[in-house]
C-alpha positions, 0 to 999 in steps of 0.5 A, spaced: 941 778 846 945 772 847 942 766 849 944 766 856 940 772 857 934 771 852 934 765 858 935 770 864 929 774 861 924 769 861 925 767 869 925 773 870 918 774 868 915 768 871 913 766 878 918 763 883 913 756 882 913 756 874 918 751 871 921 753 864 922 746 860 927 749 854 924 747 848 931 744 844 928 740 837 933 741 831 938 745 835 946 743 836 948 740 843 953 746 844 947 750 844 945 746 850 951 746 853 951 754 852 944 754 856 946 748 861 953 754 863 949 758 865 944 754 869 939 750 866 937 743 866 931 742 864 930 741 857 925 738 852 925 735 846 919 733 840 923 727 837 925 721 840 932 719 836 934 727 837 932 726 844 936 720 845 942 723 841 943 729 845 942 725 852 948 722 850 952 728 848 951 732 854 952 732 861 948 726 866 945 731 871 941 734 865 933 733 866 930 731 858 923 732 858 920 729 852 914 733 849 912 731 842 908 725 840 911 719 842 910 712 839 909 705 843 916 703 838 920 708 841 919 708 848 924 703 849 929 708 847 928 713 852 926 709 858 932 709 862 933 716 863 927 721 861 925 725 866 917 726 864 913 725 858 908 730 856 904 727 851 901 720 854 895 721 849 892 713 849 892 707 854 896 703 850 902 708 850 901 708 857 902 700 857 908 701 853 910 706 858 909 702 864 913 695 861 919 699 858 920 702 865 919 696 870 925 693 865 930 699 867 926 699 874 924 706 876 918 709 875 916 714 870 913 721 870 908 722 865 902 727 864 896 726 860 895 730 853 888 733 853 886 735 846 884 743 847 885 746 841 880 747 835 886 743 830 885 736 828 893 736 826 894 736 834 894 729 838 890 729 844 886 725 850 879 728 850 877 730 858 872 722 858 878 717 855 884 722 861 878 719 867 876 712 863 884 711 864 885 713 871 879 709 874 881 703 868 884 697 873 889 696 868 891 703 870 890 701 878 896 695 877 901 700 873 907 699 878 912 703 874 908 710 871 905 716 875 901 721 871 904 727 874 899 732 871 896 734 865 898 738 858 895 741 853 897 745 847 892 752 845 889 753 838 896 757 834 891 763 832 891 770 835 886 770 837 887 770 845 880 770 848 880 763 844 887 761 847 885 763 855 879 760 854 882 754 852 888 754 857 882 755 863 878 749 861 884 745 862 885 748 868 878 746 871 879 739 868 886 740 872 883 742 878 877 738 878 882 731 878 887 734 883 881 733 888 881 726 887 889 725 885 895 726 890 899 725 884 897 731 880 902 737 880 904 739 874 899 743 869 904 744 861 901 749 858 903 755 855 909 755 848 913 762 846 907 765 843 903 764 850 906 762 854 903 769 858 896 766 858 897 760 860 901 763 867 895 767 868 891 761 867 894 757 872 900 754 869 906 751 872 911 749 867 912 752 860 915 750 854 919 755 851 923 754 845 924 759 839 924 766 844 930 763 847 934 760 841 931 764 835 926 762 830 928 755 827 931 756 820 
């Protein structure tokens, strides 16, 4: 199938209120433009440079999503135009977040990473240090970020109990913050190999890359 319909498949097979982020990490910016002709706009990228080179290629209206680990050094190159960053995981990137946007003066849309997976490889705040931020007075005086929500990657195993009872922690945690925090809406849970669970489990924005371009080389 050609990737315009690998594209169309996937909505088709997700609910009205889940959002697909194209995943679009080491693909060329005419591949993005092929899935922009057909609609999409909003895509995600792992690495900073890659991010702001392809932002620079393409057209404005693109909605870029920053998903990969994201260090304080680079936040500078990518806050004029980011539209959400999934991977806040301390609060001195939050910090860097906030400055970096007052600057360009907007605010940003973040969300929390929480660690649910049983990997060390993977980056993450635990469910405590996601509170400890939310209830800090720094946090409090920070004009120019919103923490829209929370993501989370599972463990990459095939074992899908583990996976589902992962995403449904998340889940819980998620549900038990939106009580207290109007801003919280999005939960990002979910990538090509279980994307499916995680929109069982409450998903509402997934991250999908290789189903729509192939395996990377």
């Amino acid at each position: 199938m050609s990737l315009a319909e690998n594209i169309q498949k996937i909505k088709s097979e997700i609910p009205s209120q889940v959002k697909l982020v194209v995943v679009t990490k080491t693909h060329p910016a005419e591949k993005i433009l092929e899935a922009y002709n057909v609609g999409h706009k909003i895509f995600g990228e792992n690495r900073v440079q890659e991010l702001v080179s392809k932002h620079e290629q393409l057209p404005k209206d693109i909605e870029w999503h920053l998903i990969g680990h994201l260090q304080t050094n680079k936040v500078k190159m990518i806050a004029s135009f980011v539209s959400l960053i999934h991977s806040v995981d301390s609060l001195k990137l939050l910090k860097e977040i906030n400055k970096c946007a007052e600057k360009e003066n907007r605010v940003i849309d973040c969300l929390f990473q929480i660690y649910i997976a049983k990997e060390e490889t993977k980056f993450g705040l635990s469910f405590e240090e996601a509170e400890e931020i939310l209830s800090s007075e720094e946090f409090k005086q920070m004009k120019n970020v919103r923490i829209a929500g929370l993501m989370g990657m599972a463990t990459l195993t095939d074992n899908q109990s583990q996976i589902r009872n992962e995403f449904k922690s998340l889940k819980s945690f998620f549900d038990g913050l939106v009580i207290r925090h109007s801003s919280f809406i999005i939960l990002s849970m979910g990538m090509s190999s279980d994307y499916k669970i995680a929109i069982e489990e409450g998903s509402n924005l997934i991250r999908v890359g290789s189903l729509i371009f192939g395996e990377r080389k």
